[in-house]
Wavefront OBJ file of the C-alpha trace (Angstrom):
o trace
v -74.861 39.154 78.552
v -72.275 37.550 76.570
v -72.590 36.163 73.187
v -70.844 33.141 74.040
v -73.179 32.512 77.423
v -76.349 32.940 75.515
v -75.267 30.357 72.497
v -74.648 28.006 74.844
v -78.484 28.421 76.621
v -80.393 28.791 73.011
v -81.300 25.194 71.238
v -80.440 25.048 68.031
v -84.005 26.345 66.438
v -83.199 29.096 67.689
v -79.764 29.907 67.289
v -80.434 29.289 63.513
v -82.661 32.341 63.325
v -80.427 34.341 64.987
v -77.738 33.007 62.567
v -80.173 34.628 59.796
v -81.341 37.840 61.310
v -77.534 38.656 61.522
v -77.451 37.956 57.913
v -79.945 39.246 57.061
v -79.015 42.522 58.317
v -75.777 42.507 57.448
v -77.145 42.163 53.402
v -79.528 44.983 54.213
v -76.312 47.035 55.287
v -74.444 45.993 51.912
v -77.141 47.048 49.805
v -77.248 50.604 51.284
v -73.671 50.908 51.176
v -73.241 49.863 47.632
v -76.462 52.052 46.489
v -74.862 55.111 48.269
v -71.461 54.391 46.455
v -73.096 54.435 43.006
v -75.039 57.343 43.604
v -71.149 58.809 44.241
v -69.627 57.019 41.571
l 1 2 3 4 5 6 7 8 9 10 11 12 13 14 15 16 17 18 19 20 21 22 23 24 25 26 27 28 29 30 31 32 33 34 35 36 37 38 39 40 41
């Protein structure tokens, strides 16, 4: 399904959580990345 298709059938309650899941992950991604390039540093 496309991204665009489904934002248009979500209300906005939930389109906000998905707004912060994606964040949420995406922070969880930083933090490994920048622990794993001070462990090299």
């Amino acid at each position: 399904m496309n991204i665009n298709e489904t934002k248009k059938v979500l209300n906005p309650e939930i389109r906000k959580e998905l707004e912060k899941s994606k964040l949420k992950v995406l922070t969880n991604e930083n933090d490994f990345l920048v622990k794993n390039l001070k462990k090299a540093g």
